[in-house]
C-alpha positions as CSV (number, residue, x, y, z in Angstrom):
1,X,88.1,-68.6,-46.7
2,X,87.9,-68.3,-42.7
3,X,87.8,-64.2,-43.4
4,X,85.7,-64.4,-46.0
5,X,83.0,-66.3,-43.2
6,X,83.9,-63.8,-40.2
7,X,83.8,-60.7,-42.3
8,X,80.3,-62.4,-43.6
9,X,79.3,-63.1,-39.9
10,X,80.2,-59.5,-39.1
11,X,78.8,-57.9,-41.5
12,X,74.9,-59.7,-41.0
13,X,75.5,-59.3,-36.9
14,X,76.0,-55.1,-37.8
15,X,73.1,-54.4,-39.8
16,X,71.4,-56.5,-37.5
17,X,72.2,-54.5,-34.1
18,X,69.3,-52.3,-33.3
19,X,69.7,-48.9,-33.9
20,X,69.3,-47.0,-30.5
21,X,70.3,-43.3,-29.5
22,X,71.6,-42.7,-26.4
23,X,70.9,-39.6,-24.8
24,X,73.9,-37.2,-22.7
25,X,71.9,-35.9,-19.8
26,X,74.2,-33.0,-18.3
27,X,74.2,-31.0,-15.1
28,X,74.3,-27.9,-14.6
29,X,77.8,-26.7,-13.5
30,X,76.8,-24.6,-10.1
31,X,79.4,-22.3,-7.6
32,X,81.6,-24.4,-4.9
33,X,82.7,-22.0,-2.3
34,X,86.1,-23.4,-1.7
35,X,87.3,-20.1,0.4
36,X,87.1,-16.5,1.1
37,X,89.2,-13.8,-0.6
38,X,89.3,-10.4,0.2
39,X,90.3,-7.2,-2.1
40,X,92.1,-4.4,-0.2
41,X,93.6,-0.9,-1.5
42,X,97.1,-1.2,-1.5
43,X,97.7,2.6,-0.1
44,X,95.3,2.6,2.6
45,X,94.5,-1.3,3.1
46,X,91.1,-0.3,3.2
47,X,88.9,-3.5,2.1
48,X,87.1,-3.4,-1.8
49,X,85.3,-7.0,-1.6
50,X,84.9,-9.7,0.2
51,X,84.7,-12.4,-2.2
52,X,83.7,-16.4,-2.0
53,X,85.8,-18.2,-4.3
54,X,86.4,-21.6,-5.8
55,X,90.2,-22.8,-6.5
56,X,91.4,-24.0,-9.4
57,X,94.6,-25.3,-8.4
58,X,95.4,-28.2,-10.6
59,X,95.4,-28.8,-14.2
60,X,92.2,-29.9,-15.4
61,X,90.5,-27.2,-13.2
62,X,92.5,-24.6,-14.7
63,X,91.7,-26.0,-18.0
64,X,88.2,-25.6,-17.0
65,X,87.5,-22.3,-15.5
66,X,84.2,-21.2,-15.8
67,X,83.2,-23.0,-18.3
68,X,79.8,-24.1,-19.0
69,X,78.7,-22.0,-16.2
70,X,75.7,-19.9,-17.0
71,X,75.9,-17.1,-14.2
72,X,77.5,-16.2,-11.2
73,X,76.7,-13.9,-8.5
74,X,78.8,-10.8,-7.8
75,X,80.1,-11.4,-4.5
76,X,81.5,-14.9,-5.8
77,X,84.9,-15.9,-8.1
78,X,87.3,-18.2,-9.6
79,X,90.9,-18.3,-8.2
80,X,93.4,-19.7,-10.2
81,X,96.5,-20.8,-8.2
82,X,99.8,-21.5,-10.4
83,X,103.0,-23.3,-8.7
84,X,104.9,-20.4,-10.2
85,X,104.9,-16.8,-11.3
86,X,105.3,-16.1,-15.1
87,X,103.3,-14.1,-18.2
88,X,100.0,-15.8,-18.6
89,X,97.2,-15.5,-21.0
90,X,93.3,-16.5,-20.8
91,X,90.5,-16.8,-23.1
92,X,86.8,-17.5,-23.2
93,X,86.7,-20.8,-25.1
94,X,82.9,-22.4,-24.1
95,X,82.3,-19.5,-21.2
96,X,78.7,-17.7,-21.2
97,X,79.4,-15.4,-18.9
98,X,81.6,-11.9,-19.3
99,X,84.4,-11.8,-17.3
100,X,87.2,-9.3,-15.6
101,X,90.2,-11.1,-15.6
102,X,92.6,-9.5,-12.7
103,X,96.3,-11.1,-12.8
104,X,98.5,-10.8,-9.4
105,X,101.6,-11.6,-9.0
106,X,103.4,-14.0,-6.6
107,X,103.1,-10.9,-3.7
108,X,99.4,-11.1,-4.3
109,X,99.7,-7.6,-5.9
110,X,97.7,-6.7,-8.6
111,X,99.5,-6.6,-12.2
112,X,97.0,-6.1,-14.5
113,X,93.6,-6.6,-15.6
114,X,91.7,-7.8,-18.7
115,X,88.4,-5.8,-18.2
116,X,85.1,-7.6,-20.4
117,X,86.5,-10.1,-21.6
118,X,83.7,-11.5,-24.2
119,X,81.8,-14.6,-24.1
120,X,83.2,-17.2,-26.0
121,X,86.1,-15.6,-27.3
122,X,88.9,-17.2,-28.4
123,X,91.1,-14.4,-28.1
124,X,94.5,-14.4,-26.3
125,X,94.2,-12.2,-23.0
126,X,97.3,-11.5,-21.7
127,X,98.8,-10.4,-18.4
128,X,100.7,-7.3,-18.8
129,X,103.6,-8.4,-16.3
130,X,104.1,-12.0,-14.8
131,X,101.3,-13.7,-12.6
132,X,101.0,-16.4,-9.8
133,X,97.3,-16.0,-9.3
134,X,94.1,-14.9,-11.9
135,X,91.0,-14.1,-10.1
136,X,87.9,-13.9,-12.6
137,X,85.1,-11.8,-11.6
138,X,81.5,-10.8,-13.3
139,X,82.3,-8.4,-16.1
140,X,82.2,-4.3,-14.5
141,X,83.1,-5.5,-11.4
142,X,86.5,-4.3,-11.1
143,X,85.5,-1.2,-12.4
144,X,83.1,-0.9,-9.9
145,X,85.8,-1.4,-6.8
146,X,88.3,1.0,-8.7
147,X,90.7,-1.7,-8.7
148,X,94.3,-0.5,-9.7
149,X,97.8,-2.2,-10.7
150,X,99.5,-2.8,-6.8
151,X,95.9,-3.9,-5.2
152,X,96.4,-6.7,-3.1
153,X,94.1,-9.9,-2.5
154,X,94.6,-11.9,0.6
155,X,92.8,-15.6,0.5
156,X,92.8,-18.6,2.1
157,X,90.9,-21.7,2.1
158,X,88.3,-23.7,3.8
């Protein structure tokens, strides 16, 4: 009898409750220079680019990426830092943008590169040898500096 009167009482205080919408206000994801990278050739250590960067160094930022971002200027990127050096893979889940995806392994040596990658493209984009760092730049980009397999990229923070 006592569930019979809560599920009652339950019931009348549900159909009851106003019905109210609640709105998700969101913000616009914008570039966090975190530090300075710079591109050099690895036969003449002539300098490529100077970059800006933001570091994705732990988990959920790594997760994250660029999500959700709707542009980024050319002399900016994404640095992802990994505690070791092994085959990775990206894809473009929820990013707008197009991306070069440049691998480098733990000697901060280019090992490959995953040139235009798509927006919101689920695909697997490998690295073509093992990686310690990923550096995502605007799509043409690496093109653009003629990067190659053995180009280095010295960073550091601010």
């Amino acid at each position: 009898m006592r569930f019979v009167v809560l599920f009652s009482i339950g019931v009348i205080l549900t159909s009851c409750k106003e019905n109210t919408s609640t709105k998700v206000l969101t913000k616009e994801i914008v570039f966090k220079k975190e530090g300075t990278a710079v591109l050099k050739k690895v036969k003449t250590d002539s300098i490529i680019a100077n970059l800006d960067i933001e570091i994705a160094d732990d988990e959920y930022q790594r997760q994250t990426g660029l999500m959700y971002r709707h542009s980024m200027k050319n002399h900016q990127a994404m640095l992802f830092i990994f505690k070791d050096e092994r085959p990775r893979s990206f894809y473009m889940k929820n990013t707008e943008i197009s991306l070069d995806i440049i691998y480098l392994n733990k000697n901060k040596q280019i090992v490959s590169i995953q040139k235009n990658a798509k927006p919101y493209d689920e695909t697997s984009l490998p690295s073509q040898k093992a990686a310690q760092y990923v550096l995502e730049v605007n799509s043409g980009l690496s093109d653009k500096w003629n990067l190659k397999t053995g180009d280095l990229i010295e960073f550091s923070g601010i």
